[in-house]
Steps between C-alpha positions, in 0.01 A plus 500: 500500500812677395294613213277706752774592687685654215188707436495652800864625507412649196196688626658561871787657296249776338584294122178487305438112457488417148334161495134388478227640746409136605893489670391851681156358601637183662677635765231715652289288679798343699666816593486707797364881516816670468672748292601243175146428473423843441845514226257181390215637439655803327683271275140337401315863481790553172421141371103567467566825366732385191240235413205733524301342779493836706222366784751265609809716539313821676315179724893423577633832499210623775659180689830620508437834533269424866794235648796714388303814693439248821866414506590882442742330231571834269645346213259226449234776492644743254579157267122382548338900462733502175347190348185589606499846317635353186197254516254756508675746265511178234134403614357894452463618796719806473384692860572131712822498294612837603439430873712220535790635283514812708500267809769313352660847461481562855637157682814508214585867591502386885701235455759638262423245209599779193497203253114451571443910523621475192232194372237684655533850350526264177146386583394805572539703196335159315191586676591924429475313099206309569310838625615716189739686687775490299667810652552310889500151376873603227589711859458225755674243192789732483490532896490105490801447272733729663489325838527134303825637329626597844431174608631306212170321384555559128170230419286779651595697324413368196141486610510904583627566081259277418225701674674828382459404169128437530408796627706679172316240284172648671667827443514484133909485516550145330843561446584585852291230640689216246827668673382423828381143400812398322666610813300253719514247257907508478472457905255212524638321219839504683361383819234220330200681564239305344243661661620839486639430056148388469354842662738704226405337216148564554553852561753556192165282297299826628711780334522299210142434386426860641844578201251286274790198476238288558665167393807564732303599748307175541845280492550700778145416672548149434879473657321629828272182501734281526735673720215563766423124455847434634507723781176404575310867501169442416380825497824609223318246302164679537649798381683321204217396364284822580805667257539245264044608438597824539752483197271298281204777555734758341592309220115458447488114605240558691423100548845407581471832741176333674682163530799616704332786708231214585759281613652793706149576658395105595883495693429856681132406591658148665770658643228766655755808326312809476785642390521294184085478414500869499721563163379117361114642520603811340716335194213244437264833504713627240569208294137377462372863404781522238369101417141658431405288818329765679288314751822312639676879499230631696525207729897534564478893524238471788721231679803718511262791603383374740833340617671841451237668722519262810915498497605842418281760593536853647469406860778216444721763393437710720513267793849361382628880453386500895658238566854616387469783694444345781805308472713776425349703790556238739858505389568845540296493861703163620833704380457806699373298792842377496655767490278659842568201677930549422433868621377435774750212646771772434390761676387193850916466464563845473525695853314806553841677539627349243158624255527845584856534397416396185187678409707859644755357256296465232334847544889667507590307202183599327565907565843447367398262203191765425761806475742298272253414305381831442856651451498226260158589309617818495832447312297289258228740414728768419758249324165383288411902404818569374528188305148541367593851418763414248257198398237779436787715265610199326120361418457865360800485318389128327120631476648803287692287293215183439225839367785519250523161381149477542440726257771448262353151482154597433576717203735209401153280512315705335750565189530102500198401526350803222804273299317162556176671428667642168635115409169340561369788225746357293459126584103518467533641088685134402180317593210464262242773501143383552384590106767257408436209805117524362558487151667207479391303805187663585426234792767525714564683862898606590533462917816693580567612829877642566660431787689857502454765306659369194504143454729220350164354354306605188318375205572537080307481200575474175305444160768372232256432245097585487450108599736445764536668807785425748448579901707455790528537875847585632634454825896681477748434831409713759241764580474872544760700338754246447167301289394753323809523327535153408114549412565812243827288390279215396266664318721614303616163428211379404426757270835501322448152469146533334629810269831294400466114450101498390417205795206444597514125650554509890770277538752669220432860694555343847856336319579841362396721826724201698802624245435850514502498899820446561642683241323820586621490873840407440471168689612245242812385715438236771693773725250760518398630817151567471235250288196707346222325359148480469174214466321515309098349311485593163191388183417583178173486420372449169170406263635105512668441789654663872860402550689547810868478667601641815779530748416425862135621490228247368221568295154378672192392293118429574232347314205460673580505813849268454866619524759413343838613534749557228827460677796778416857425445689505881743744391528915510533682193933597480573118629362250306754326313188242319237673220173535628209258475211640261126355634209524224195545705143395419248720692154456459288811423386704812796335671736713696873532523740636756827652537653612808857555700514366842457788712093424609602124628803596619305749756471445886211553683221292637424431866851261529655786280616258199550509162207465308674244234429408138249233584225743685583784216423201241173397632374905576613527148263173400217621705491831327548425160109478403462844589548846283869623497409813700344317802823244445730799597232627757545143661859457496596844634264466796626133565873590514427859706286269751753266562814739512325677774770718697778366345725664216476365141787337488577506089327637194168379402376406182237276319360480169134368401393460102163340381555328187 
């Protein structure tokens, strides 16, 4: 008995009861029709809904709703019409949903409850979410969170950055939306939040598999399991596991994919969650077409059509956008009724005497308000002529002088840039002609694509002897001017080295340039201010044998179809304090190899405007290699244009193809 009677302090005291429904259940049959049966029944409407059984809790909240109205008890009706919206908005059922929450809306506002204005709005931009307006659903969260601050409920708040950083997430802004989460997270860690942790680590599971961190994104999705089996949120758990499939299908698992999003779909059909089928149809769509499966994927994509079409349509929309309006309207209509009615029991106090007095003295004061006014306007318009005046001389003044500038500058541009024009002249005559690239490796296509004018990239050739020729691709510090000095600098380097010391094995000239470097420049002290260097992928190719060494930049090969990657020392050219490691290199006939400096996967672009990395340059490069040299170039210059798009090229390009 005191059990029981402990239960209902709880409830009569508006606590949520956290025990089992049975406790709840108990105590209805004995108990009078009064207002703690309706805080009853609301208290069971919230225990059906965490579990997922959604007929009981909208069977219980339509109870409490119908006494609460009989009893004209306000608060028990917002509590149940809150429950009751949250049921439907879990279940689906996004129009019912809105009703109730703007009813909610309503009774709170009348009775002055700002902490539940504040929940509502909440639930309100969740349905704004559900609907794909993302605009009004981050305005009403925003809306929501400033009136929860006010009122010190910091929880809440937590749940209105969580939902903020979904609707970035949706947004394509994964680094704002992990802000917002990591925000929430901090809160409902602090406060034991089970529920609410769970809820942020299966949206922080989202932006990772969508940042293809697949594996950290499923510990993630399986943390959430758990956590939602604590707090009891059965429909968390659907969505867990409707991740977890969703993860796996991007990996390309598509059978571990089928196995979670069918456990997903079983809970949401038994917990009647429209809500949750839709997305679970759609995933198992995709997964068994990517499976090969395609009568099963034609079977799931009709369900969720279907589905889609009977809970979302135009009219919905359309009908909820009605709906809102009518709310607001009656607002507005309720407030200015208000108003009319304080009007009017002014003036039944006021004496007729007493009114005319005051409208003569409003007329006087009026005349006399009007004339000052325009004395004032007056003063001002002249006060603004004269001040725009001088404005006017001054602007001419400034306009005189910026025609100057102007044009000093242009001539300026066009001396420096007739300068850069002259240098790339000059930087263009160190690299091979054509006669000599086809003599001696007939096969062969040069991609070079400058960033600037001038460029801190370029390419040299050299025959030492009539059966060895040595070839190298050069990326120097910098680009534009500042490379194409270090470019014309290292040429000559490499040529004095040729003409001097008679080397022709990779490793010795990369040793010697290393030397050279440093000397050249001045920066042999560990006190120098600036470091100059360059990388650097250098062979020699000969009857017998292809030897390599390089600095930085890697040398890629590909017989039939297979890669392999001859890895360069990880130092620059002017640094290294180690000799360089010489690679002899057995390449198959009709093979092809490839030298290149890492301006093409350094690039941004693409649709998530990202690098396009080593790893998707390697396999273009694998893809390609069967075909002649020319349509190799053809290839790789159309690839990298496509994916920079709009965006500047950030560094010099350059890549190297030879058929052996």
């Amino acid at each position: 008995m005191k059990k029981y009677l402990i239960i209902l302090f709880l409830v009569s005291s508006g606590v949520s009861f956290a025990g089992p429904v049975d406790s709840l259940l108990k105590l209805i049959p004995t108990h009078k029709q009064d207002t703690l049966l309706v805080l009853l029944y609301s208290n069971l409407i919230t225990k059906y809904d965490d579990i997922g059984d959604y007929d009981k809790a909208i069977a219980f909240g339509l109870k409490a709703e119908k006494l609460a109205d009989s009893l004209n008890y306000k608060f028990g009706l917002q509590s149940a019409c809150n429950n009751i919206g949250n049921c439907y908005m879990d279940r689906g059922n996004i129009k019912t949903a809105l009703e109730y929450h703007l009813k909610t809306l309503k009774i709170r506002e009348e009775l002055g409850l700002k902490r539940g204005v504040g929940y509502t709005y909440l639930n309100l931009g969740n349905i704004y979410f559900r609907m794909g307006n993302d605009g009004q659903a981050l305005k009403t969260y925003i809306q929501s969170m400033n009136i929860l601050l006010a009122a010190g409920d910091t929880l809440r708040v937590a749940s209105c950055f969580s939902n903020m950083g979904s609707i970035y997430s949706n947004k394509q802004q994964p680094v704002k939306a992990e802000e917002y989460y990591l925000k929430s997270l901090e809160i409902r860690k602090h406060f034991g939040d089970d529920d609410g942790v769970a809820e942020t680590y299966s949206n922080l599971s989202v932006i990772l598999m969508d940042a293809r961190k697949y594996k950290q994104a499923l510990v993630y999705a399986f943390k959430t399991i758990d956590l939602y089996g604590a707090a009891g949120n059965k429909l968390g758990k659907v969505i867990s596991y409707s991740n977890i499939g969703d993860i796996y299908e991007h990996m390309g698992e598509y059978s571990n994919a089928i196995k979670y999003q069918s456990i997903a779909l079983q809970h949401a059909i038994e917990m009647k969650s429209v809500y949750m089928m839709k997305p679970c149809y759609q995933l198992l769509a995709v997964a068994y077409d990517k499976k090969n499966d395609y009568k099963n994927a034609l079977h799931y994509a009709e369900l969720y059509s279907n589905l889609n079409d009977s809970v979302m349509n135009t009219e919905n929309a359309k009908v909820i956008t009605e709906m809102q309006a009518r709310f607001e309207t009656e607002k507005k209509e309720k407030a200015i009724e208000l108003l009319r009615k304080d009007k009017n029991i002014r003036e039944l106090h006021m004496g007729e005497q007493e009114a005319n007095i005051h409208r003569q003295r409003i007329i006087i004061y009026s005349v006399i308000g009007g004339l000052i006014l325009i004395i004032v306007l007056i003063f001002f318009i002249w006060k603004s002529y004269r001040e725009k005046k001088k404005i006017n001389i001054g602007l001419e003044r400034k306009n005189t002088e910026i025609n100057i500038q102007k044009n000093l500058i242009e001539e300026k541009n066009i001396f420096i840039t007739d300068s850069i024009d002259s240098a790339r002249n000059i930087q263009n005559a160190i690299l091979p002609p054509d006669e000599i690239i086809n003599k001696h490796i007939p096969d062969s296509f040069f991609l070079f694509m400058p960033k600037d004018i001038v460029s801190g990239d370029f390419y040299w050739l050299s025959a030492p002897t009539d059966d060895c020729v040595l070839l190298a691709s050069v990326d120097c510090t910098g680009h534009g001017v500042p490379g194409a000095f270090m470019s014309v600098m290292a040429f000559n380097m490499l040529e004095n080295i040729i003409a001097d010391k008679k080397l022709s094995q990779p490793s010795l000239i990369l040793d010697e340039l290393n030397k050279t470097v440093p000397e050249t420049l001045h920066q042999e002290t560990e006190n120098s201010s600036a470091k100059y260097g360059m990388d650097i992928s250098l062979i020699s190719i000969s009857k017998n044998e292809i030897q390599f060494a390089g600095a930085h930049n890697s040398l890629c090969i590909v017989n039939q179809d297979r890669l392999i990657e001859i890895k360069a020392d990880k130092v620059t050219i002017g640094m290294a304090t180690e000799k360089f490691t010489n690679h002899t290199i057995e390449v198959q006939k009709g093979g092809m190899l490839y030298m290149f400096t890492d301006g093409y996967p350094d690039q941004k672009g693409g649709p998530q405007n990202k690098k396009f990395f080593a790893g998707e340059f390697k396999n273009i490069l694998s893809s390609v290699a069967q075909k002649n040299t020319p349509e190799q170039k053809e290839i790789l210059q159309k690839t990298f244009s496509d994916w920079k798009g709009n965006n500047e090229q950030i560094d010099d390009v350059l890549v190297i193809g030879i058929r052996i």
